[in-house]
N, C-alpha and C positions, 0 to 999 in steps of 0.2 A: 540704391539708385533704381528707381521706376522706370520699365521701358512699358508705354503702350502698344501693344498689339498690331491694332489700325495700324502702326506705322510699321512693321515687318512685312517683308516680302514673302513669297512662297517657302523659297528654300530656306528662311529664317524660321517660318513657321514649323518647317519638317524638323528643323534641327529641335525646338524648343517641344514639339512633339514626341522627338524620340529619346530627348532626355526627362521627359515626366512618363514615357513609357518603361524608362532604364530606375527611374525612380522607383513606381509603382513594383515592377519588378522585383527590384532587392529589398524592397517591404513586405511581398509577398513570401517571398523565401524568409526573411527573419521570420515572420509573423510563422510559418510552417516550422522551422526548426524548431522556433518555441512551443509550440503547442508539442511538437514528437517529441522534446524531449521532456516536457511536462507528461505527456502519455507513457512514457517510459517509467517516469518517478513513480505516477500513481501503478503501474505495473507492476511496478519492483516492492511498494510499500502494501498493495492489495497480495502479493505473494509472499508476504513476511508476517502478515498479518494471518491469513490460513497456516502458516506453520506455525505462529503461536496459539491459537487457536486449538490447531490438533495436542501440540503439546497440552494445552490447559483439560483438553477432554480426556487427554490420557493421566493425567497428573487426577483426576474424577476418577477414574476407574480404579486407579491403585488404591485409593482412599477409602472408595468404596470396599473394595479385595481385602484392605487392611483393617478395613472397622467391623466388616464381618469376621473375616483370623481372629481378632481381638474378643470379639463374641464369642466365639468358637472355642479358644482357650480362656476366656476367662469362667465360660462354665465348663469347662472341664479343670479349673484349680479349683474352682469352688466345689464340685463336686469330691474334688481329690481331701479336701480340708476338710471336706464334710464327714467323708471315710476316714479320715486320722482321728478327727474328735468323737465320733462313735468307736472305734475302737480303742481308745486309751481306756 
């Protein structure tokens, strides 16, 4: 049902005013909740994201640490194999 305007009085117009104010209102509050709790997601996923992150760079070091050890003793077995086959 279409009411025109023209034909409201003052206080029909306040009313129809302060319910597209009461409108505007609880759209703006959704509209904000959403968005905070979207800011919150990418928060939450932007700080899960640097913990894996650090993990990955530590998880680099170790390998790093490990592939030198590895260097490290492998020429000293081959050195050691070297010393067994000269002296037999």
């Amino acid at each position: 049902m279409a009411i025109n305007i023209t034909d409201l009085d003052i206080s029909q117009l306040a009313d129809v005013k302060k319910q597209l104010d009461d409108v505007c209102l609880s759209l703006s509050h959704i509209l904000l909740s959403d968005s905070l709790q979207e800011l919150a997601h990418l928060s939450s996923s932007f700080a899960q994201l640097r913990q894996a992150q650090a993990k990955f760079k530590s998880c680099i070091h170790n390998i790093r640490h490990i592939t030198s050890e590895n260097k490290r003793i492998s020429s000293h077995f081959f050195y050691l194999q070297f010393q067994l086959l000269i002296f037999q």
